[in-house]
C-alpha positions in Angstrom: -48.1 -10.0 17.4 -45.5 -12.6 18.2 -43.3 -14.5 15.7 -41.1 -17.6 15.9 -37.2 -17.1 16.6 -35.1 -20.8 15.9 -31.8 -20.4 18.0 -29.3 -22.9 16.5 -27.1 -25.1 18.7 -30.3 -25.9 20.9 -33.7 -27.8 19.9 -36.1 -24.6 20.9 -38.3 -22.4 19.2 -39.4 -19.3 21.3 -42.2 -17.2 20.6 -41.5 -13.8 21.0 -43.8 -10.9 21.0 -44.2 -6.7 21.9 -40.6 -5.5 22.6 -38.9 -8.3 24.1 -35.5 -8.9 22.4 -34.1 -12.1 21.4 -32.0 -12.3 24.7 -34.4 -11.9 27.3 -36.6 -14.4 25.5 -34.1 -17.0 25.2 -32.9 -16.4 29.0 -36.8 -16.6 30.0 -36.7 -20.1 28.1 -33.8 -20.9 30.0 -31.4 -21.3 27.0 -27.5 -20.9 28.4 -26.9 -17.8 25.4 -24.0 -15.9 25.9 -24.0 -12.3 27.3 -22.7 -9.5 29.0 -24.0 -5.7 29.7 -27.5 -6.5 28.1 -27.1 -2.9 27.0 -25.7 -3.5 23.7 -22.0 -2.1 24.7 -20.0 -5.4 25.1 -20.9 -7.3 22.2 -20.5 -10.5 24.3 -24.1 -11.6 22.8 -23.1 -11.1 19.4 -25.2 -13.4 16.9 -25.8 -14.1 13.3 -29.0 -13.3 11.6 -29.4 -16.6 9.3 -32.7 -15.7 8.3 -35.7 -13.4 9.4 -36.0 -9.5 10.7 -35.2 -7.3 13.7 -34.8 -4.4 14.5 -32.1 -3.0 16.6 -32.5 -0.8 19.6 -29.5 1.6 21.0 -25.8 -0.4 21.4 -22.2 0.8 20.7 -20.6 1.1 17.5 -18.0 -1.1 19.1 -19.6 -3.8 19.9 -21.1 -4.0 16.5 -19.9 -2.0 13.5 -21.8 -1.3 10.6 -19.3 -4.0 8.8 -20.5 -6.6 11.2 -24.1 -5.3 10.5 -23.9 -5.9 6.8 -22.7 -8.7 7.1 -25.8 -10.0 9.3 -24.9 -10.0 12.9 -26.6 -8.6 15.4 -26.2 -8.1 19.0 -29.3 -10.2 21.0 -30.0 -8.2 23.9 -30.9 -5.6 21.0 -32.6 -7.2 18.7 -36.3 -6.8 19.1 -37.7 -9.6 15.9 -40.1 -8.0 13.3 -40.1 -11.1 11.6 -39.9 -15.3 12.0 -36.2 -15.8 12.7 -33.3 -18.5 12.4 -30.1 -17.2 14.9 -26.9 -18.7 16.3 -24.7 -17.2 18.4 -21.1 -16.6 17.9 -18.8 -19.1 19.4 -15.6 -17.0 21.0 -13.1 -18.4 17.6 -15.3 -16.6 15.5 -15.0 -13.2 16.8 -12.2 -11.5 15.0 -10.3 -8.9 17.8 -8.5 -7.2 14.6 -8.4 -4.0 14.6 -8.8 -2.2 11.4 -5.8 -0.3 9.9 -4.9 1.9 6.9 -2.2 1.5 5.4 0.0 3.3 2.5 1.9 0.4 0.5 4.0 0.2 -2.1 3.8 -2.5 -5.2 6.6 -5.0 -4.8 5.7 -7.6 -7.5 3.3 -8.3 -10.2 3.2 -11.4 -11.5 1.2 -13.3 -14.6 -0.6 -16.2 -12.7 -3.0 -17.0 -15.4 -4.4 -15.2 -18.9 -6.6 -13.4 -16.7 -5.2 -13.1 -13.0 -2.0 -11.6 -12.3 -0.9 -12.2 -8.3 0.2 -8.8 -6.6 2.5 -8.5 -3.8 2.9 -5.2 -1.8 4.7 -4.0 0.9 3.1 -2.6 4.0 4.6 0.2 6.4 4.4 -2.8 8.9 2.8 -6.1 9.6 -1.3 -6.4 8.6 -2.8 -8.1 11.3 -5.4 -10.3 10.2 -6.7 -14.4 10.4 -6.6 -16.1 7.5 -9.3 -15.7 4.9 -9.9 -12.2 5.7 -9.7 -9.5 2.9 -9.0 -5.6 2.5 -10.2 -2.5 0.6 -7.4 -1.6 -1.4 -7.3 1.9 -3.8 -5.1 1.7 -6.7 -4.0 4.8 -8.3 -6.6 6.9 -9.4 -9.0 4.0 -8.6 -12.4 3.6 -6.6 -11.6 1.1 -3.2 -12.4 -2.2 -4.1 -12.4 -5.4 -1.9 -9.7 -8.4 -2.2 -8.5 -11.3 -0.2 -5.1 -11.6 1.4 -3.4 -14.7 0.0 -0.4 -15.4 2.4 0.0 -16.2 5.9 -1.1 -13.3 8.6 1.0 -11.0 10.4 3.5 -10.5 7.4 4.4 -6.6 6.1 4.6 -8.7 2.6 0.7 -8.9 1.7 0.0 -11.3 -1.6 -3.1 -10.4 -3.5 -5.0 -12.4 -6.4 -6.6 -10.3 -9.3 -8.8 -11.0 -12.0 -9.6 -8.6 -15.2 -12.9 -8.9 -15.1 -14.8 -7.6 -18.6 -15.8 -3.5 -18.4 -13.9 -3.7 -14.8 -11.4 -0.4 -14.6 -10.0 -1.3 -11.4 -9.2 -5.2 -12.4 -8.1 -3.7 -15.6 -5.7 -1.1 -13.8 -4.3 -3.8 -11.7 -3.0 -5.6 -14.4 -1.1 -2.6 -15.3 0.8 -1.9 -11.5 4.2 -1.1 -11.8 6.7 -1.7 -9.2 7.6 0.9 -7.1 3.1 2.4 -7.5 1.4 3.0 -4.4 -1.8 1.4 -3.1 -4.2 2.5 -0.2 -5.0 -0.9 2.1 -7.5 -0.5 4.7 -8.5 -4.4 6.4 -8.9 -6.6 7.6 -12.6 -7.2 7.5 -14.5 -10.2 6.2 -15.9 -13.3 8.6 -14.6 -16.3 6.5 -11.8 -16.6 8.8 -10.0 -20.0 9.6 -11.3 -21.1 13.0 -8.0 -22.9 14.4 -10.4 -24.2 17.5 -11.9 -26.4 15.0 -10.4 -30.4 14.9 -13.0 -31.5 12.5 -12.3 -32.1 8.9 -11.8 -29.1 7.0 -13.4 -28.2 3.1 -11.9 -25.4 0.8 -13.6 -24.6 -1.6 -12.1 -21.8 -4.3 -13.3 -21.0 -8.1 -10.7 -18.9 -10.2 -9.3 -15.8 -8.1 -11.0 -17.4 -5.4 -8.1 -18.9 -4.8 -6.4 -15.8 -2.6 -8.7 -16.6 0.9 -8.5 -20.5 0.0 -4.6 -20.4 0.2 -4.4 -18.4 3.0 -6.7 -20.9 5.0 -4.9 -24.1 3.8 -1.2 -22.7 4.4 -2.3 -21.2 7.7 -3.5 -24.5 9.1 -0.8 -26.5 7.6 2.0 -24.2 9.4 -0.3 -24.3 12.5 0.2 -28.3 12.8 -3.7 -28.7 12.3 -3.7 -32.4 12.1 -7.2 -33.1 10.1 -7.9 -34.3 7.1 -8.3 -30.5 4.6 -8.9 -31.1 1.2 -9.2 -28.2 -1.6 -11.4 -28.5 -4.1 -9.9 -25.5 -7.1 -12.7 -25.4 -9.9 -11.8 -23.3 -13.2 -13.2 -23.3 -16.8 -10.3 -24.9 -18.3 -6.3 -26.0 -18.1 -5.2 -22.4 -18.7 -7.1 -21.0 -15.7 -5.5 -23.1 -12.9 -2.5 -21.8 -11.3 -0.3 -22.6 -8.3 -0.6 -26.4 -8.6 3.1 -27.3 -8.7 2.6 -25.1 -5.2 -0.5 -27.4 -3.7 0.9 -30.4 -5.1 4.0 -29.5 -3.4 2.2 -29.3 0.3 0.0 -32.3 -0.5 3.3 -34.2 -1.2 4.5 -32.9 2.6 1.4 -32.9 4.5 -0.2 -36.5 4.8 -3.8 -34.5 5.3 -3.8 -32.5 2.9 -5.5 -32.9 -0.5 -5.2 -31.1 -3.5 -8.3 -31.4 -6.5 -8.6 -29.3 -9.4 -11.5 -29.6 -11.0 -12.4 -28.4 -14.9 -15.6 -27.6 -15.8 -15.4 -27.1 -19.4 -11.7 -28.5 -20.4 -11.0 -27.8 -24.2 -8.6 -31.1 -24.5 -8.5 -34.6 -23.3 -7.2 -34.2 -19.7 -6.5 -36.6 -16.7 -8.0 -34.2 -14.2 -11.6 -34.4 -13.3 -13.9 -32.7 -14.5 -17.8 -31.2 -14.4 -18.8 -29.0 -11.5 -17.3 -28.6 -8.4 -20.0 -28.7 -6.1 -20.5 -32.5 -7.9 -17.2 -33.3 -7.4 -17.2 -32.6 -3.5 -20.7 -34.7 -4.0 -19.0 -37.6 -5.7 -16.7 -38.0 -2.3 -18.0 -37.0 0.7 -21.9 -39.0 2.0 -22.0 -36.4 4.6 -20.3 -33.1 5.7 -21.4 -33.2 9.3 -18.6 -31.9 11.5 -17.0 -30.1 8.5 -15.4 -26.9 8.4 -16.5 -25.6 4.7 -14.7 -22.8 3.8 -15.8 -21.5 -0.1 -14.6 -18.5 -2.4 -15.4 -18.0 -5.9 -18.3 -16.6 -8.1 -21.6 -16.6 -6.1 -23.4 -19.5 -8.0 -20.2 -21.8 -7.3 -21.1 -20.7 -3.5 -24.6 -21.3 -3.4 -24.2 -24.7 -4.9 -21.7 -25.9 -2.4 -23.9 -23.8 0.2 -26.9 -26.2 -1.0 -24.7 -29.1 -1.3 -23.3 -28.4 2.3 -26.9 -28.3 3.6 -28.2 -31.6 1.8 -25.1 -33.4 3.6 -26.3 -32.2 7.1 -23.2 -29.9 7.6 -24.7 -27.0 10.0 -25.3 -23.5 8.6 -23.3 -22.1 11.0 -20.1 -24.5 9.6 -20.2 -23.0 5.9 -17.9 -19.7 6.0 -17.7 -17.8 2.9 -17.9 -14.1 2.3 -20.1 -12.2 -0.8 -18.1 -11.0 -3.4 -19.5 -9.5 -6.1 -18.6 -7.2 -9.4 -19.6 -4.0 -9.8 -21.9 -5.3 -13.0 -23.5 -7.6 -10.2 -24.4 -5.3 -7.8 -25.5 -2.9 -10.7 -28.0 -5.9 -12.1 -29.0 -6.9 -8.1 -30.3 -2.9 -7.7 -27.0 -2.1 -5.2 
């Protein structure tokens, strides 16, 4: 049986059958895909599973962990499909050469952002290396791990945080609670929705409530980088009381010629100048196409997945849209995980 394997970047469709991995089909049908050992141990052909099946012969934890796996990449030269499948290749700026560390920190700050999100600073043993957009497991005091975005610049020992109670959430609840002085478990970075400074195209950031944390990170990193494109940040929340930092955004949109700073309400309680509705119609409202964009997005998954479908209906490339799944624990629970 032989099944139909799209490889983005390249106007082919192979059809692969028996054991023949994605690789050695796509070399056969003289597509220029990256590669290495073609034994699964470099990780040079490392690829992302858009849509379909495989399944994986022998490689090295190294060049793909089980992070990377979740996540949906695979390693071609490995990949044998079970299934129809949509793959592109990762470009060298969006392999991350992190490695991951563990480190015991200690709360510094813990700040009221918002009625629901307080902004926790803590400091590391040393300096987290990570790229901007990336998150961290973090254990709080008598806590499960639980995932959150780093909100500052990389390479810092000062690490900002953004957390939101969530209803019937013990960890969100016990943040709220830190203490200077507590100690917190950080193990990071992971996460693929990482700022690609190769990029000169026009970049889209995208955040909804405590989605905020990556967003900032991306948009502050590429502004002290000199990136010289036009990066507008779209911020969608309920209502007034739920935005926060927009003295600090209006502040870099007054410095930076292109940058762009629009908060977006979707259910304001008063009569308000900002605009309002949904985000993803917003964004809709001012961009005809997203071709060439850089769309980063964080927030609740059905803000995501209507950007993610807005992003698609504007011709921007699957590949372009970077945004990793978050999701409570009530979520999961209801999604079977």
């Amino acid at each position: 049986m032989s099944y139909q394997i799209k490889i983005r970047g390249t106007d082919k469709t192979l059809d692969v059958g028996g054991d023949v991995t994605i690789l050695e089909a796509a070399l056969d049908a003289g597509i220029d895909y990256p590669f290495g050992c073609q034994s699964g141990n470099c990780g040079a052909c490392k690829s992302r599973l858009l849509a379909g099946e495989v399944e994986m012969t022998d490689y090295s934890e190294y060049a793909l962990t089980d992070e990377e796996r979740d996540q949906g990449q695979i390693l071609a030269c490995s990949s044998v499909p079970v299934a129809d499948c949509d793959v592109a290749w990762l470009d060298l700026e969006e392999t991350v050469q992190h490695s991951l560390q563990n480190l015991d920190c200690t709360v510094q700050s813990v700040e009221r952002a918002t009625h629901d999100i307080v902004v926790l600073h803590l400091k590391a043993p040393s300096a987290l290396a990570f790229s901007a957009g990336q998150y961290a497991a973090l254990t709080l005091p008598g806590q499960p791990a639980r995932d959150f975005s780093m909100a500052g610049e990389p390479y810092g020992d000062t690490l900002e945080f953004h957390i939101r109670a969530i209803e019937g959430g013990q960890v969100s609840a016990a943040a709220q609670d830190l203490q200077a002085g507590d100690k917190v478990a950080l193990s990071g970075p992971m996460g693929l929705a990482f700022l690609r400074e190769l990029h000169t195209g026009p970049i889209l950031a995208v955040a909804g409530g405590s989605g905020l944390a990556p967003i900032k990170s991306i948009v502050e990193t590429a502004l002290a980088k000199g990136m010289k494109q036009p990066i507008s940040l779209y911020f969608g929340v309920r209502d007034e009381r739920d935005l926060y930092l927009v003295t600090h955004f209006e502040g870099l949109a007054a410095k930076h010629a292109n940058f762009s700073f629009i908060p977006v309400l979707s259910e304001p309680t008063a009569e308000t100048s900002r605009r309002t509705g949904f985000l993803h119609d917003a964004m809709a409202a001012d961009f005809t196409t997203m071709d060439g964009c850089k769309i980063y997005a964080a927030g609740p998954p059905p803000m995501v997945d209507a950007v993610r479908a807005l992003a698609e209906r504007l011709k921007a490339r699957a590949e372009d849209l970077h945004a990793d799944p978050f999701y409570t624990v009530h979520e999961l629970a209801e999604q079977g995980k």
